[in-house]
C-alpha positions as CSV (number, residue, x, y, z in Angstrom):
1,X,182.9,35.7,39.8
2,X,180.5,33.4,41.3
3,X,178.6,35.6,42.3
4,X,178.4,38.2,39.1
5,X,174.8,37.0,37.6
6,X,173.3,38.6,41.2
7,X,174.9,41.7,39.9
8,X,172.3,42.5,37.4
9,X,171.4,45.7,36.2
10,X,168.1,45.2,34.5
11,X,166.6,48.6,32.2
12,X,169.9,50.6,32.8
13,X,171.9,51.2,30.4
14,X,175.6,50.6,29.7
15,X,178.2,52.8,28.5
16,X,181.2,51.7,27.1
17,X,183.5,54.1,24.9
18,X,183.9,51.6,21.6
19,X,183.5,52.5,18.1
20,X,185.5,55.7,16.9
21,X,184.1,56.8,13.2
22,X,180.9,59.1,12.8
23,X,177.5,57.8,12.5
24,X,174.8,59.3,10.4
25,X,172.3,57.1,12.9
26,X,172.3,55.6,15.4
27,X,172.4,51.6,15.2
28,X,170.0,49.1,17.0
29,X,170.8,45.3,17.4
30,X,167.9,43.4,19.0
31,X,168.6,39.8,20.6
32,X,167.0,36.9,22.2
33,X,168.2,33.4,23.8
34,X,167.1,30.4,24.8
35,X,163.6,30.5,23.1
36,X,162.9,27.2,23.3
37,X,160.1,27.5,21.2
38,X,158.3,30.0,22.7
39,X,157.2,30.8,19.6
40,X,154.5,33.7,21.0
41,X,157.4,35.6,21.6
42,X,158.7,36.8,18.1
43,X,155.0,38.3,17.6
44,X,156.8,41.2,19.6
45,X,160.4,40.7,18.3
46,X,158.8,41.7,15.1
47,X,157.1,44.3,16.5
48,X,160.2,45.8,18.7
49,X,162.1,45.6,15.1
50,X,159.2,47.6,13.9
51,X,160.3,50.1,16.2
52,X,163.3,50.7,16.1
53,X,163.1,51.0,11.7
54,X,161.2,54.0,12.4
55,X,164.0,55.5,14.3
56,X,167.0,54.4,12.6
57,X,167.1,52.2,9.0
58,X,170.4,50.1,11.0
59,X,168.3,47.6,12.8
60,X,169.2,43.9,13.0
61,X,167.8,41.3,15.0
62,X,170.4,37.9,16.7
63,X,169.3,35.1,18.3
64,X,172.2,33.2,20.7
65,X,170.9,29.9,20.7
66,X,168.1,27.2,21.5
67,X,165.7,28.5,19.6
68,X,164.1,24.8,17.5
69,X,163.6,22.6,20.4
70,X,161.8,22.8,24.0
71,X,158.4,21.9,23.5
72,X,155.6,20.6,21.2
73,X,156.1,23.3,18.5
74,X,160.3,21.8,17.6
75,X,159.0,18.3,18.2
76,X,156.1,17.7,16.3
77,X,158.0,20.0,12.9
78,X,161.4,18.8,13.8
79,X,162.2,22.5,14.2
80,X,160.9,23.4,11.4
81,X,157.9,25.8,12.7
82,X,160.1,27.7,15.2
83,X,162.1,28.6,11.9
84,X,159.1,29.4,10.2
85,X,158.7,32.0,12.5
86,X,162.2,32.8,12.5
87,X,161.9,34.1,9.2
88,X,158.9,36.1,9.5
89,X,160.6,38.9,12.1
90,X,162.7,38.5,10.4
91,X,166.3,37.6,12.0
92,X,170.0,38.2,10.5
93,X,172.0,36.2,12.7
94,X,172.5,33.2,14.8
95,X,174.5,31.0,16.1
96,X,174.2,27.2,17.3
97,X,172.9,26.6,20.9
98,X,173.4,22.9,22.1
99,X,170.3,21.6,21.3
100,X,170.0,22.8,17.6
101,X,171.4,19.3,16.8
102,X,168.8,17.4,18.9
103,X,167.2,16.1,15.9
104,X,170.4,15.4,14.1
105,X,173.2,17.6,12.4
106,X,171.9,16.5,9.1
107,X,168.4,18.1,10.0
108,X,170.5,20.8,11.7
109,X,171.8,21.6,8.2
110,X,168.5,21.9,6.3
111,X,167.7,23.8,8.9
112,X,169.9,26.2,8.6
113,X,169.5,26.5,5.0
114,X,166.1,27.4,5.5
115,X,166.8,30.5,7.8
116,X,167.3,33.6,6.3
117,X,169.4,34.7,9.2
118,X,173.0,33.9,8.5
119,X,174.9,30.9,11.0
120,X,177.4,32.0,12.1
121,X,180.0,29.6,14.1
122,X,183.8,30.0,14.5
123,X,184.3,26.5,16.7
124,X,182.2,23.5,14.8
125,X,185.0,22.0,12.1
126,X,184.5,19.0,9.7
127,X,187.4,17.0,10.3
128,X,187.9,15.1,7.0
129,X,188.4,18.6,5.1
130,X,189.7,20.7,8.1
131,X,186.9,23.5,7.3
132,X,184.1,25.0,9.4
133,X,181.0,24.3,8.6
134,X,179.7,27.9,8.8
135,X,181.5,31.4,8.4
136,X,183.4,32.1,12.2
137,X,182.1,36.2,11.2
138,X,180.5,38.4,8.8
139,X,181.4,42.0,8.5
140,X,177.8,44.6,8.1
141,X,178.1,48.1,7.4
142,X,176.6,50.7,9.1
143,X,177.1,54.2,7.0
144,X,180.9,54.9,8.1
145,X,181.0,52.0,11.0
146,X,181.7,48.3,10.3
147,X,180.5,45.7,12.7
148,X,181.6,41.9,13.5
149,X,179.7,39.8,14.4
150,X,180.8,36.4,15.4
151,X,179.5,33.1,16.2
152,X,180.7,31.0,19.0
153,X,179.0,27.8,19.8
154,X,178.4,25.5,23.0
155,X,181.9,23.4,23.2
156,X,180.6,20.5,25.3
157,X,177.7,20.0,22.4
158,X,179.6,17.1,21.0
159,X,179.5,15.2,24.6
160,X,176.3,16.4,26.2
161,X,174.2,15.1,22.8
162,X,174.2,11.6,21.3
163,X,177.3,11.0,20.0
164,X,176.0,9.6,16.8
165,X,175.5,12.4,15.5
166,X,178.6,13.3,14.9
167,X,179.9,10.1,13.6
168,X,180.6,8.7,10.2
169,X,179.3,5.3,9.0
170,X,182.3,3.8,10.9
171,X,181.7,5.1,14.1
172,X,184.5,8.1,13.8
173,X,183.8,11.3,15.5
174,X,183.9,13.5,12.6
175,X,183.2,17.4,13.6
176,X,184.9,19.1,15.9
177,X,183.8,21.9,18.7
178,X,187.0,23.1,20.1
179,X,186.8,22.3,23.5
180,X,190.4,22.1,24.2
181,X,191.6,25.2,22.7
182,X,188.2,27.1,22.2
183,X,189.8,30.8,23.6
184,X,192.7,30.2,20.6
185,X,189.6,29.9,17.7
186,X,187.6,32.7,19.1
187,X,190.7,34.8,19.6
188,X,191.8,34.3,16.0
189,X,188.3,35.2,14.7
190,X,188.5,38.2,16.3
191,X,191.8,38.9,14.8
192,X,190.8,37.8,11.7
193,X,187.7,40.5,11.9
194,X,190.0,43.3,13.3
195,X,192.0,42.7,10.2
196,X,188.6,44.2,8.1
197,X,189.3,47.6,10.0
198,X,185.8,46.7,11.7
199,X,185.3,49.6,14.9
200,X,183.1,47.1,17.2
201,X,183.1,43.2,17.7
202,X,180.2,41.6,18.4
203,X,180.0,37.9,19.9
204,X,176.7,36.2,20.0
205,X,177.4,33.0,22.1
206,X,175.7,29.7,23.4
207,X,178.3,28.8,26.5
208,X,176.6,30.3,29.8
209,X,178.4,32.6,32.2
210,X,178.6,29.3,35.5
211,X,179.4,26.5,32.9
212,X,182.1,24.5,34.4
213,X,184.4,23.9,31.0
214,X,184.8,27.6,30.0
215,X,182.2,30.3,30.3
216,X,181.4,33.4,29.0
217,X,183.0,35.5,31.6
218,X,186.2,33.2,31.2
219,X,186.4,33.8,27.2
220,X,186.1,37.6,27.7
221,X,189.0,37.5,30.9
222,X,190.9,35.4,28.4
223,X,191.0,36.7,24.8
224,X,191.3,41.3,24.1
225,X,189.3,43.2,21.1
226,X,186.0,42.1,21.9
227,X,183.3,44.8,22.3
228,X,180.5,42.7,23.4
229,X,179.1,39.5,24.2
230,X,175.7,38.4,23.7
231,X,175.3,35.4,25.3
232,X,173.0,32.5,26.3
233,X,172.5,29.1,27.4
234,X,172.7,29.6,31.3
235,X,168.9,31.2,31.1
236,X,170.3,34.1,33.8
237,X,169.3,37.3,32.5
238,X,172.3,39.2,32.8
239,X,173.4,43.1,32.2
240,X,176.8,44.2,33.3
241,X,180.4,44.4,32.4
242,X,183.6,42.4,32.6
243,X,187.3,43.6,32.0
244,X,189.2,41.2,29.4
245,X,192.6,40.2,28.7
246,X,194.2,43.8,29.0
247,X,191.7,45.1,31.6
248,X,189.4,46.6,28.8
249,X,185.6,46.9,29.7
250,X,183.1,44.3,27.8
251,X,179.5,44.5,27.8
252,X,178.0,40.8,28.6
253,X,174.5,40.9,28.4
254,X,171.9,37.6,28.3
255,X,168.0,37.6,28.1
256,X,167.3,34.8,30.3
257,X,165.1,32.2,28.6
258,X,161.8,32.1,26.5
259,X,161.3,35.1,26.0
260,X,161.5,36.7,29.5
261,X,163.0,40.2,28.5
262,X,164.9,40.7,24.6
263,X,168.1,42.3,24.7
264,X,168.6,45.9,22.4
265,X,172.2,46.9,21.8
266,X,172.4,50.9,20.9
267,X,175.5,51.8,19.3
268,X,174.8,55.8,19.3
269,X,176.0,58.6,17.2
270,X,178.3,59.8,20.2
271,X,180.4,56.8,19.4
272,X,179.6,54.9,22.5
273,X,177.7,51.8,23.2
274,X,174.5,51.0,25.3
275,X,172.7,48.4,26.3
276,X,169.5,47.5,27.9
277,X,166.8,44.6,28.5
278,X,163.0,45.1,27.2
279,X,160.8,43.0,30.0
280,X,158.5,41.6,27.4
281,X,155.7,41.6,29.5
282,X,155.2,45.3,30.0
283,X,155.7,45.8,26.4
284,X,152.4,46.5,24.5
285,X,153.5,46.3,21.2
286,X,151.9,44.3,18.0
287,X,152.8,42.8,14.8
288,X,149.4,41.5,13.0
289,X,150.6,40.0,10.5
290,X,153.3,37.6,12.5
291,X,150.5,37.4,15.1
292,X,148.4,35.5,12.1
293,X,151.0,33.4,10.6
294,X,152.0,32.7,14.8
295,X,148.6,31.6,15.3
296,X,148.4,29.4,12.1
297,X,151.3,27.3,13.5
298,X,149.9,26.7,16.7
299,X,146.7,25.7,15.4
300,X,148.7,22.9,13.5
301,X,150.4,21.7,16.6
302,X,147.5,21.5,18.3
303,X,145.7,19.6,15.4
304,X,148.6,17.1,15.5
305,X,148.8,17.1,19.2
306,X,145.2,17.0,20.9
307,X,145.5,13.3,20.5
308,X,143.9,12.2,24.1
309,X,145.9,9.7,25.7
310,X,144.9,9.2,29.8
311,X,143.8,10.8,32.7
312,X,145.0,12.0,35.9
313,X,144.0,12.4,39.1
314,X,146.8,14.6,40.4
315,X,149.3,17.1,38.8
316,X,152.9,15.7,38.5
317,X,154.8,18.5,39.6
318,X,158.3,19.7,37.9
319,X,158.6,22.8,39.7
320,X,156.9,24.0,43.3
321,X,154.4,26.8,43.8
322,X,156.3,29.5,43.9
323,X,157.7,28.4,40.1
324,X,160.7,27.2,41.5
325,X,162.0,24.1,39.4
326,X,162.9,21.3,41.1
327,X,163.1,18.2,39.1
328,X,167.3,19.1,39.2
329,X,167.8,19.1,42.9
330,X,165.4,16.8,44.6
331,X,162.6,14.0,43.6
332,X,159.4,15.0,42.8
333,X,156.4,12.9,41.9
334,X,157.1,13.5,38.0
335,X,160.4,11.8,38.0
336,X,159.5,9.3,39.6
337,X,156.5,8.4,37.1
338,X,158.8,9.0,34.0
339,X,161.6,6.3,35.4
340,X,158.6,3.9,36.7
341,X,157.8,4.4,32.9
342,X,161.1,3.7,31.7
343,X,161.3,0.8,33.5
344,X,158.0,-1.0,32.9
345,X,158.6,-0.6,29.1
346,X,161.9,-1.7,28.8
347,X,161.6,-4.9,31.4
348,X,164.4,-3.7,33.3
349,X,165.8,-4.0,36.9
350,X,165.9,0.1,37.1
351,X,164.5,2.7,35.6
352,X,166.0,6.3,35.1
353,X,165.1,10.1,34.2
354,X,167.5,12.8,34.4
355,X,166.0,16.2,35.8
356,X,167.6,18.2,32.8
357,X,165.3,16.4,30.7
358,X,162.0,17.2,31.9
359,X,160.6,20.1,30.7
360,X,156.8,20.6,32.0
361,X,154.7,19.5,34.8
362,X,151.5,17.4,33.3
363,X,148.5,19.1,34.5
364,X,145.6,17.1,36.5
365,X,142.9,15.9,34.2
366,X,142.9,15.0,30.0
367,X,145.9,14.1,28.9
368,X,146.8,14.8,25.5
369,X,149.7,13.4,23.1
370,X,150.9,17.4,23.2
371,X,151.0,17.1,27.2
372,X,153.3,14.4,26.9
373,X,155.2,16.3,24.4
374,X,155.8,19.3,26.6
375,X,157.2,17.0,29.1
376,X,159.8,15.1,27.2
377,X,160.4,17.2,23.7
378,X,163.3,16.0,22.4
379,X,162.3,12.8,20.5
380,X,164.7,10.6,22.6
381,X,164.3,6.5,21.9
382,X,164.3,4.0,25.1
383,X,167.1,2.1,25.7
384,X,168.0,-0.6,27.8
385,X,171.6,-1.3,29.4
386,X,173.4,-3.9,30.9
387,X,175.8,-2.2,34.1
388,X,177.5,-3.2,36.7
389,X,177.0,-2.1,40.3
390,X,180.1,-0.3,40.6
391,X,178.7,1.9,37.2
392,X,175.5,2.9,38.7
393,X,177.2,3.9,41.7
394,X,179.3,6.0,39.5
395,X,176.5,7.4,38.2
396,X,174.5,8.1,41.0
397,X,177.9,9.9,42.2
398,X,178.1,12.3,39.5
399,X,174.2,13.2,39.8
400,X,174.5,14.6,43.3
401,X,178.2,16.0,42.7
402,X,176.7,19.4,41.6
403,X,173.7,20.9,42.7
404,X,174.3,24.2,43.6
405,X,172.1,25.2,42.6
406,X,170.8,22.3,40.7
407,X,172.2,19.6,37.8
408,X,170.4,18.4,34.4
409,X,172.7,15.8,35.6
410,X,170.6,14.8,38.5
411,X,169.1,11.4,38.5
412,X,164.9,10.4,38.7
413,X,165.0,6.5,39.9
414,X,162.7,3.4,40.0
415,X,163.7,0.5,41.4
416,X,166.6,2.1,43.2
417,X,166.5,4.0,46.0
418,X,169.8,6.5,46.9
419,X,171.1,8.9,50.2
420,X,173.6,11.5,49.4
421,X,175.4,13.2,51.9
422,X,176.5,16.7,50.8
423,X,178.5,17.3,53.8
424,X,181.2,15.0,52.3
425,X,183.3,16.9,49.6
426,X,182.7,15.9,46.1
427,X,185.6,14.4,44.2
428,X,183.9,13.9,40.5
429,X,186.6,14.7,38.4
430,X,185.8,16.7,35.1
431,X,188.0,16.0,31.4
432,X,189.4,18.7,29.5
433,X,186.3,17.6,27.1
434,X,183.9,19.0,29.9
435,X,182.8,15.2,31.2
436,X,182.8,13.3,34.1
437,X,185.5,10.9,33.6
438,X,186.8,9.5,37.1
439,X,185.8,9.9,41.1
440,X,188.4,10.1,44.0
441,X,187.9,7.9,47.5
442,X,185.3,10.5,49.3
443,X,181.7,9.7,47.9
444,X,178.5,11.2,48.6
445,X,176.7,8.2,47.8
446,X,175.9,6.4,51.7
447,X,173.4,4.4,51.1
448,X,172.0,2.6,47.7
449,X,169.3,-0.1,47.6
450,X,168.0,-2.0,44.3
451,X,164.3,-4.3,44.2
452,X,165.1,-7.6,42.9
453,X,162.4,-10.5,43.6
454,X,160.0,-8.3,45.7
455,X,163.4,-7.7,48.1
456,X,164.9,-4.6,49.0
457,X,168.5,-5.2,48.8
458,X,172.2,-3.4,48.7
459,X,173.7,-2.6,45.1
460,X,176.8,-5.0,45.3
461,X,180.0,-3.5,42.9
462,X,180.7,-6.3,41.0
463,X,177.0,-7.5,40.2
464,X,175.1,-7.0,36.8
465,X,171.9,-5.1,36.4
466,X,169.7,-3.8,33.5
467,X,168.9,-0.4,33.5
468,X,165.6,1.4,31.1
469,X,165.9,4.7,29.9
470,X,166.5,7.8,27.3
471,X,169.3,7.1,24.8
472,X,170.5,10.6,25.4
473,X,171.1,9.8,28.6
474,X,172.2,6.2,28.8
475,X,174.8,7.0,26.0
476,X,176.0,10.4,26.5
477,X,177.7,12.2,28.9
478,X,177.4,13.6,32.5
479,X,175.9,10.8,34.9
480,X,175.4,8.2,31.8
481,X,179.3,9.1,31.1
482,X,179.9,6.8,33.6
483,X,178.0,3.9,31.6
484,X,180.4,4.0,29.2
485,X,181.0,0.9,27.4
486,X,177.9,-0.9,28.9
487,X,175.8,-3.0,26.0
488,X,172.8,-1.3,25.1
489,X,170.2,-2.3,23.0
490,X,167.5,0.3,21.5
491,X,163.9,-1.5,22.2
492,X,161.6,-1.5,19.2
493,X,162.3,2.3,17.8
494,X,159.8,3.6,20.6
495,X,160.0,7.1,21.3
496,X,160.4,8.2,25.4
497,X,156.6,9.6,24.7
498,X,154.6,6.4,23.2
499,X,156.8,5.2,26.7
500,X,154.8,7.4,28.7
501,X,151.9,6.7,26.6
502,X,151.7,2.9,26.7
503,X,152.8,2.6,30.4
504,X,150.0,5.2,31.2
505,X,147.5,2.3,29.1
506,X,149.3,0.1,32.0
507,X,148.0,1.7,34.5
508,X,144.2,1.6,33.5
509,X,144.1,4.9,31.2
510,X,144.7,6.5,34.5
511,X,147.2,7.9,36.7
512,X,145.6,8.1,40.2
513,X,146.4,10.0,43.3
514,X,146.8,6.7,45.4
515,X,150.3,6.2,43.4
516,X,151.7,9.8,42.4
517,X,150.1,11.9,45.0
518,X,153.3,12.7,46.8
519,X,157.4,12.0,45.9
520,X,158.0,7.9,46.9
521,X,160.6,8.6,49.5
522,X,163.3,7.1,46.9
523,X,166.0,9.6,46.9
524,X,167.2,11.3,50.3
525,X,169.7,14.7,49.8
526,X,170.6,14.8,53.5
527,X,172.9,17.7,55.2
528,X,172.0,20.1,52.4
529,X,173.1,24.3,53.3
């Protein structure tokens, strides 16, 4: 199965014998992931929508996840533009990608109330009262035909994001995703839809068809009565078919990410159903009137975000020239100026970035606040911890355990330097809960080496260090899931960009070639294949 998302069949349709009862017209279902506030994009969902009306009066538009954070436009509105815009195609149904709680599930909430799309989630339960916080399904009707659609969100949300937010005042995890038995809620959904004498389920997912815990392609092997699966959160663009339960074909289809292609399910009036993915960029289509209100919002951002901050001489790269990103496999000179910025601002011994949470390169020349933004959008605060030897190591371990083809996970360093040898097997061990919670005797980690008093010297086990960073990732899971019960203190409420702001003003209002030109030589991935 690895290899199934190279098995793509992009602009051809699908057939799969599904609903039974006549149709007076033929239905349309138009979907997107992983927007990431790509907010351009829904200029043409409105306009695809458009379409399709004047073809058929059944046309509803999904979204399956990640669509109020990824750059300036979530971070500077809290998400609130994105859903702005949101409600101008507008959409019918979504469900909850991981990083709709980045700014909080109380924010999360409002947010939701806001849309006019309906949530939909089966797998996110409030554990004092035992009840979900959104419907698992809603029936529609299409002349004769009755449609589910159901909500499934991503199950390792609850450990991949700070894990306050789901915490009462006593420090209680008090929601639940379903990790453990995730396959049992979405099967019962299901049931529970089939009960409605719907003809066609329809789930529209966050959980990725490669993620480790349970994917996609797992869910549909495992559960039976599922038509279709609209998924996201891997950003593959995907358009094929996988047998469930009973051996039954499903359509799994996913859009890539922001705004690449959008995803139109046909359900015809032969009774059959089709699908096929609209590359965006050889689609001409317009929607004036979202194209104003689009423009209106990015002419706020930019107001609030032309702030001008520094100057550099060079462009710190997250990606090489052919667009290939590598700020999740290797160093590159962008990590290392966001952990050398972590680490002057918070006084610590080491400094740390994980590659998943750099989003942009930063561009040679002005620097603005909205730059900054584009880089690091997700509002995180600095943090400082106090570790011991044998943690970091453990850290470092689970960084490198993974990246084939590449890890969020992976680790940006300053005042550390690392070799990992990916000859020797992994033996990262992952919970039930989808984190990294203990590492056998064979370690990839070789070679480790921490600056203390101008002096290059080895990491020793049982010694103390301080360590600056994110609170995402010094408190969550994945690498920082092996600081685990290290003290931490948040430094003065200062947000990860004023960090890269101040320590910019550090430098002399300038970051110059002489420093950033070129990766430091920190981190060495040796014996790669």
């Amino acid at each position: 199965m690895k290899d199934l998302k190279f098995l793509l069949l992009i602009s051809v349709t699908l057939l799969v014998g599904a609903c039974t009862p006549p149709y007076s017209r033929p239905v349309y279902i138009l979907y997107d992931n992983d927007v990431h506030c790509s907010i351009e994009g829904y200029e043409k969902m409105a306009a695809l929508r458009a379409d399709y009306l004047k073809q058929s009066i059944y046309v509803n538009v999904v979204s399956c996840g990640d669509f109020i954070q990824g750059n300036k436009v979530g971070s500077v509105s809290k998400g609130r533009y994105p859903i702005a815009a949101m409600n101008a195609v507008p959409y019918d149904y979504v469900t909850l990608g991981n990083h709709e709680f980045d700014y909080g599930i109380g924010q999360m909430k409002k947010l939701m109330w806001w849309l006019r799309a309906k949530c939909l989630c089966c797998n996110l339960t409030y554990l004092p009262t035992g009840k979900d916080l959104f419907p698992a399904y809603d029936v529609r009707t299409y002349g004769n035909t009755k449609v589910a659609f159901i909500g499934v969100a991503t199950p390792t949300t609850i450990t991949n994001t700070i894990p306050t937010n789901f915490e009462d005042e006593e420090g209680n995890i008090v929601y639940d995703f379903h990790q453990s038995d995730l396959v049992e809620i979405v099967q019962q959904a299901v049931n529970a839809a089939r009960m409605e004498n719907v003809d066609c389920v329809i789930l529209i997912s966050h959980l990725g068809d490669d993620t480790k815990m349970i994917s996609s392609i797992d869910l549909i092997q495992q559960t039976t009565g599922i038509d279709v699966v609209l998924d996201g959160h891997s950003h593959h663009v995907i358009n094929t078919k996988v047998a469930n339960q009973k051996g039954d074909s499903v359509i799994l289809a996913s859009t890539g990410s922001n705004f690449r292609y959008v995803g139109r399910l046909l359900i015809t009036e032969e009774y059959a159903l089709q699908n096929e993915l609209i590359d965006l960029s050889k689609y001409e289509g317009q929607h004036a009137r979202l194209h104003s209100r689009i423009q209106s919002i990015l002419k706020k951002v930019e107001n609030k975000t032309n702030r001008y901050v520094g100057y550099s001489e060079i462009t710190l790269n997250d990606q090489d020239e052919e667009g290939k990103r590598l700020v999740r496999m290797t160093e590159t000179n962008l990590g290392d100026f966001v952990a050398d910025a972590m680490r002057a601002q918070s006084g610590a011994d080491i400094g740390v970035s994980n590659g998943g949470g750099l989003r942009s390169s930063l561009l040679a020349g002005n620097i603005t606040y909205g730059d900054l933004l584009q880089v690091l959008p997700f509002n995180n605060s600095l943090y400082k911890v106090q570790a011991t030897g044998q943690q970091i190591l453990d850290a470092l371990e689970v960084a490198v355990c993974d990246l084939n083809p590449e890890s969020g996970d992976f680790l940006h360093v300053s005042g550390l330097t690392y070799t990992a040898d990916m000859s020797i097997p992994t033996s990262v061990h992952l919970n039930i809960d989808g984190v990294y919670d203990s590492i056998g005797a064979t370690r990839r980690i070789v070679e480790t080496h921490v600056l203390r008093r101008g002096q290059w010297m080895p990491i020793y086990p049982d010694s103390l260090y301080t360590i600056g960073g994110q609170n995402y990732l010094l408190v969550c899971g994945g690498a920082a899931g092996m600081l685990n019960g290290t003290q931490s203190m948040e430094i003065e409420h200062k947000v990860d960009v004023d960090v890269l702001i101040d320590y910019i003003h550090q430098l002399g209002d300038t970051i110059r070639e002489n420093m950033y030109l070129e990766p430091q030589n920190r981190i060495q991935i040796i014996n790669t294949k």
